[in-house]
Structures are given as structure tokens and as C-alpha cells.
N, C-alpha and C positions, 0 to 999 in steps of 0.2 A: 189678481186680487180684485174682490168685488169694490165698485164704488163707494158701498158704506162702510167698508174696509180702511178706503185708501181717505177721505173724507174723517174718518175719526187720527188720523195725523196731527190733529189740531189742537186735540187733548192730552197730545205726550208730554208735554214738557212743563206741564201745570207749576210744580213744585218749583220747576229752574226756573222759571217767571220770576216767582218770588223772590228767589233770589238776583235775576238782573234789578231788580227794583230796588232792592237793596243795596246795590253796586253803583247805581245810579245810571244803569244803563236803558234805554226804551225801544221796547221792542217795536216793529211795526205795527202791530193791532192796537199798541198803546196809541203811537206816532198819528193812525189811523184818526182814531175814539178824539183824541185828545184836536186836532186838528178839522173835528166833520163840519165846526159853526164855520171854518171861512168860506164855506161851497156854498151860494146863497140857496139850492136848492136843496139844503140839506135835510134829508127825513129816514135817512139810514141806510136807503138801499145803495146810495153810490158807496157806503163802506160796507157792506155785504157783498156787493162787487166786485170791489179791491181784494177783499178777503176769498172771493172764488179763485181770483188770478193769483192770490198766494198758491192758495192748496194747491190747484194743478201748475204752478211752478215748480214747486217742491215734488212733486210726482215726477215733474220732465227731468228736473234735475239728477234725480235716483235714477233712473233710465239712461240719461245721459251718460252717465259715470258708472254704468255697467255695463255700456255700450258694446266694447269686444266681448264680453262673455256672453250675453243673451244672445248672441248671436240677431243683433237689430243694428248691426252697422251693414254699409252697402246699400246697394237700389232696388227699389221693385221695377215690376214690367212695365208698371202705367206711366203717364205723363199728364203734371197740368193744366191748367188753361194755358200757361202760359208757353206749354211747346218745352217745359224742362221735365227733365227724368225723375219722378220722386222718389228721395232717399226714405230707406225706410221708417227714419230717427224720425222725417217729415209727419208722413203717416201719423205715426204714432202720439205724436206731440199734439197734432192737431185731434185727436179721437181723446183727448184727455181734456184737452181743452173744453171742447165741445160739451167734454161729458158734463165737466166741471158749469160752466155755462148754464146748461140744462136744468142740471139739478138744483145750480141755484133759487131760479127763476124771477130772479133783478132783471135779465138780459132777455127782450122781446124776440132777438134773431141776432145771429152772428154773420160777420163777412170773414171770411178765410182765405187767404192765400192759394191753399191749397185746396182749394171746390171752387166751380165754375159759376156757383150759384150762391149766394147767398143763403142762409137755414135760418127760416122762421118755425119759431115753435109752438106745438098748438094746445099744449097744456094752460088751463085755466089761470093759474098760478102766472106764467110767463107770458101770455098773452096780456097780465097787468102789468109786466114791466113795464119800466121807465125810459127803458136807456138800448142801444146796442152797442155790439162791441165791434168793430174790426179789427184784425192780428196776422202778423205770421207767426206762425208754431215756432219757426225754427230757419232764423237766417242764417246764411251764409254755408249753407247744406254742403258748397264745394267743401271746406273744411273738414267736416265731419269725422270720415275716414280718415285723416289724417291726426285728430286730433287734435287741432286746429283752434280758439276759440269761435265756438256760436252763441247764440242769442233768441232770444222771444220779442217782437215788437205787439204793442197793444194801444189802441187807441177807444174811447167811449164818446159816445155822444148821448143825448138825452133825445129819444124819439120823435115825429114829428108825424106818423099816423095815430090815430083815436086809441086811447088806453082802453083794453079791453078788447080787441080785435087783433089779427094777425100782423107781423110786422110786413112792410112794403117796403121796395124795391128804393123810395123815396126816402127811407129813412136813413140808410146810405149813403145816398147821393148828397152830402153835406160838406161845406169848404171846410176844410182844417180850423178855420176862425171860430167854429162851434162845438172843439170839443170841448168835453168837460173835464177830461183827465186822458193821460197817456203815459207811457211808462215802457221801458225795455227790461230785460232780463239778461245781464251777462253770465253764460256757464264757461269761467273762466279758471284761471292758478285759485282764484273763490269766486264764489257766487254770488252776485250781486245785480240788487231791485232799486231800479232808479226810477221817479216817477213825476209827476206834477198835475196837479188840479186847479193851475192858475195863478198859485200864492207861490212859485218860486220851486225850485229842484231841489228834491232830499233822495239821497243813495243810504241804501241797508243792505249789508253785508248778512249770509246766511251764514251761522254757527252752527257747523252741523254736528257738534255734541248735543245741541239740544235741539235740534231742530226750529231753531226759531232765525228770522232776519231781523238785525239789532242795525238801529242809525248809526250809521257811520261816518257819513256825508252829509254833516247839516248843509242846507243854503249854497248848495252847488253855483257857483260864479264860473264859466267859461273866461280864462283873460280873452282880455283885449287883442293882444299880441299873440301869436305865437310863434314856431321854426320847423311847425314839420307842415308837409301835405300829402294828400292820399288821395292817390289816384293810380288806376292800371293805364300806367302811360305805355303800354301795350298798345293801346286804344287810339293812342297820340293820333297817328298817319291816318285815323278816318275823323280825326278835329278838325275843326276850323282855325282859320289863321289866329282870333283871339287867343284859343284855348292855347294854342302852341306858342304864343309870344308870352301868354302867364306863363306856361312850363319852363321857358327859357328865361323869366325875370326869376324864378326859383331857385336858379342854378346859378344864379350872379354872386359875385363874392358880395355879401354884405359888408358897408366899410366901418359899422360897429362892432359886429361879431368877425370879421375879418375869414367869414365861411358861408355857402348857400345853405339855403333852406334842407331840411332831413326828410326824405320821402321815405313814407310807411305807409306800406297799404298791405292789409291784412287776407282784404277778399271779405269779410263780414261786418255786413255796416257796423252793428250794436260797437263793437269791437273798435274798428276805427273812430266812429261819431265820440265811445267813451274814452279813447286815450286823447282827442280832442277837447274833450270839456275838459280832462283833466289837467291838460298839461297848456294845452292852447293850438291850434291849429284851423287848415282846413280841410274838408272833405267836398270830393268834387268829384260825380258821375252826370258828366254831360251829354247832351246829344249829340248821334257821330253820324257818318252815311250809312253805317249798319242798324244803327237806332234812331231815327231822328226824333222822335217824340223821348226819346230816354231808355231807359234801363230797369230803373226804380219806380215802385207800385204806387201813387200817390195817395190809396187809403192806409194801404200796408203798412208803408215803411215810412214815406216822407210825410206827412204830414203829422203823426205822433212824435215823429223826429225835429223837427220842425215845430211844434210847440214846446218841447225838451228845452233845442238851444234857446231859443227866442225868451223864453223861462227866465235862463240861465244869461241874458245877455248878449247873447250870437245874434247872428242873422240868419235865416235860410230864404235862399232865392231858387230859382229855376235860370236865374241871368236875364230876364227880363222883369218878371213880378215877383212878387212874394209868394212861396210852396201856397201859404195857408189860406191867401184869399180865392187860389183857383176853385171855381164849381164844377166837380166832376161831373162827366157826364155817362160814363160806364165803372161797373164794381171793380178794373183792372187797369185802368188806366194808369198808363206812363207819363211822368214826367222828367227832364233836365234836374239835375238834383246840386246845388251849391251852398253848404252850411259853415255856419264854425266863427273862430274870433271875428268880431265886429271889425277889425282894421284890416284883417286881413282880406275878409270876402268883402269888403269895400273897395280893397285894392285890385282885387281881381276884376272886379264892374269897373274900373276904371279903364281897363283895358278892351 
């Protein structure tokens, strides 16, 4: 399907608008429109941008969930920067994205996951963007084949070379503390766009009768508390003694719930970080003697993840500082990853 094709998606469901409106439901482009004054820089294009990361959500989505028949589940021969085998669902997520990006021309250059390099683009149009985006197309890729839940992470920043010239390497290279929105994508049992632009966590559930994602999740709160944790304690035996003494306060019989903590780990952040804000927990990929810098992408993953909880009330640390104030120093860089209820990843720094 051509882009201009897949880009008028946004005009099907004109009439069933009207009717959520009626019902008193708000769609995200309303949720959008109606919310652009609390972004102090607000002049349109960070909601033209939001609205790119719909359209090609919605494209991944479709793809996603016809995955065994198109024959785009499994891997290709390449690998990327990071030395992992990319799936093909990878591939593909990320060339929609991109495309979607492009066409826009809100986004000055993307950082991707899945390219070694950062893509500056040199169209007139997109050389005046404002803003870049950094993403993964498609976490937790082990899943896939399996069917598994994955996810889309997204973070934006507002540029920091001269509008009207190529994006640089430096635009990038910015601590978590300067985005301006971030957002994941669960392709879950439903589909669902959770996002923040600083004023707090809204979740929109995708109705795929009409193709639209309707607020479902006003003012997302993470509790305080929670009883599960996630982590591949697989991993345990290359931890350090802390790591391993939290894992074993987890398993202590609690003397008010009279039972330990519930480990769940999925294997795909989106996934785990979202049954955490939901229900309360924490998430925890540390550094081991196989990883000692980490696991997790600091532009990628942790740091839109990382402005999400902190949103919503959580904390995200690395066990030493806060994800968001680190200054990265390369487009791929790893960090210690520690998120989730405030009492809980306090309790864990305790140790």
C-alpha cells in the first residue's frame, strides 16, 4: 500500500466521530486539539506529531495482527547495532515509522533503535522542524513469534541545532529531563497509546470498529505500593549481592498479606512497565557481569519510560541517579534500568 494510501486512514471514520461525541466519548485527536495550550511551546506541530505517531501506529498495529499470514513473523539475516538478530516485524515497524516521520515534516531526524545512525532529513519542509523523535519500532521482538505482547516506545525532544538546516548528532544527545513528550504503544488482548507531554499520563484504548483510539485512561496514577516484580531472575547469579538480597526480601512472607511479592516478567518492557502503572509494582533490569553498563537503550527505552512513570508518580533510577538526568554520550547507549511504585523502588535503594 502506497503512503498516500495508508495516511488517508485518518479520514475513515469521520461520521463515527460524530457519533463518539455524542456518547461523550474523546477521541485522541480531540484529547490532542483540546489539550495543545498546556505545552508552553505550543504552535501545532508537536500535535501534528503526535498525530504522525498515531497514523503509523495504526499501520504497525494492522501488520502486527496479520503477522502469521503475511508471512513477516521470524528474522532476517541482518543484525543491529546492537549485535541482536532483527525480526522482521522489527524491519518493518521501523520503515513505517520513518516513512510516517518523513512525510510529516514536524521531525528534523529520527534516532531508531534499529539503525546505527541516526536519519536526518533533507527535505526543505523537515529541515524546519522543530523537534526529533527517538523510538523503538517494536519492543520486546523476543515475543513476537510467539505471540507474545510487544510494543512501540517514542520519545520527542524539541531540537537544539539552527531551524532550517540538517539535524545533528547533538540534537540527540539530550538528558531525558528535556523531553517534551513520550508515549509507548501496547499491541496487546487491545491496543493501547499511553503518552505524556509533562501535564500528567492519559491511556487511549484503539476501537478498531472505527478505527480510532478513545481515552480510556484519564490521569494515569502508578500506586504507591505494589506486590509484583519483574525481572529475568535468570540474570540473578551475574547480580550483585544488593540485587540478590532485594530478590530475596521479595520472597519474604509479607506479615500483612501473609505471602511474597508476585514475579512477572513478560520479556517486553511496554508490557511489564504497563501492568506496573496499572496495578503497582516494579521493574528492574540491572547491571550484571555480562552487562555492566545495562541492557536497556537510555534514548530508546528508558528515558520515555522514565518520564511516563515519573508522570504518573513512580520513580526511575539506574540505582545510583535518576534515568532522566543522565547526558548521554552515544545514540546507543546502555543503562541500569529501576522503575515503578515510589515505595517500592525506594525500598529497593534502601538496600
Amino acid at each position: 500500500m502506497q503512503l498516500r494510501d495508508e495516511l488517508s486512514l485518518r479520514y475513515l471514520s469521520t461520521n463515527k466521530n460524530s457519533e463518539l461525541a455524542m456518547s461523550g466519548i474523546k477521541t485522541l485527536g480531540e484529547f490532542i486539539l483540546d489539550t495543545q495550550d498546556d505545552f508552553k511551546y505550543a504552535t501545532g506541530e508537536l500535535s501534528r506529531l503526535l498525530n504522525d505517531i498515531v497514523i503509523a501506529t495504526k499501520i504497525v498495529n494492522r501488520e502486527v495482527n496479520k503477522a502469521g499470514l503475511a508471512n513477516i513473523l521470524g528474522a532476517t539475516e541482518n543484525e543491529n547495532i546492537q549485535g541482536e538478530t532483527q525480526q522482521k516485524l522489527d524491519v518493518l515497524a521501523d520503515e513505517k515509522f520513518i516513512s510516517a516521520f518523513k512525510s510529516g515534516g514536524e521531525a528534523c531526524g529520527i534516532a531508531s533503535e534499529e539503525n546505527d545512525e541516526f536519519v536526518a532529513f533533507d527535505s526543505e519542509h523537515s529541515k524546519n522542524g522543530k523537534y526529533i523523535v527517538a523510538f523503538d519500532p517494536l519492543d520486546g521482538s523476543s515475543n513476537i513469534d510467539v505471540n507474545v505482547s510487544i510494543g512501540t516506545i517514542f520519545s520527542i525532544y524539541r531540537r537544539k541545532s539552527e531551524i532550517g538546516t540538517i539535524a545533528t548528532e547533538e540534537d540527540f544527545l539530550q538528558a531525558g529531563k528535556h523531553q517534551v513528550a513520550a508515549g509507548y504503544v501496547l499491541y496487546g488482548s487491545s491496543t493501547m497509546l499511553v503518552y505524556t507531554t509533562g501535564n500528567g499520563v492519559n491511556g487511549f484504548t484503539l476501537d478498531p470498529s472505527i478505527g480510532e483510539f478513545c481515552l480510556s485512561h484519564p490521569n494515569m496514577k502508578i500506586p504507591e505500593n505494589g506486590k509484583i516484580y519483574s525481572m529475568n531472575e535468570g540474570n540473578a547469579v551475574y547480580c550483585n549481592e544488593r540485587i540478590n538480597n532485594y530478590l530475596s526480601y521479595c520472597k519474604e512472607i509479607d506479615k500483612a498479606t501473609k505471602r511474597p511479592y508476585s514475579a512477572r516478567y513478560i520479556a517486553s518492557m511496554v508490557a511489564d512497565v504497563h501492568r506496573n502503572l496499572i496495578k503497582g509494582g516494579i521493574f528492574i533490569y540491572p547491571a550484571t557481569t555480562k552487562a555492566p553498563n545495562g541492557k536497556l537503550r537510555l534514548l530508546y527505552e528508558c528515558n520515555p519510560m522514565a518520564f511516563i512513570v515519573e508522570q504518573a508518580g513512580g520513580i526511575a533510577t539506574t540505582g545510583e541517579e535518576q534515568i532522566m538526568n543522565i547526558e548521554p554520550e552515544e545514540l546507543h547507549q546502555r543503562v541500569p534500568t529501576v522503575l515503578g511504585s515510589k515505595n517500592m523502588v525506594e525500598r529497593f535503594l534502601s538496600f
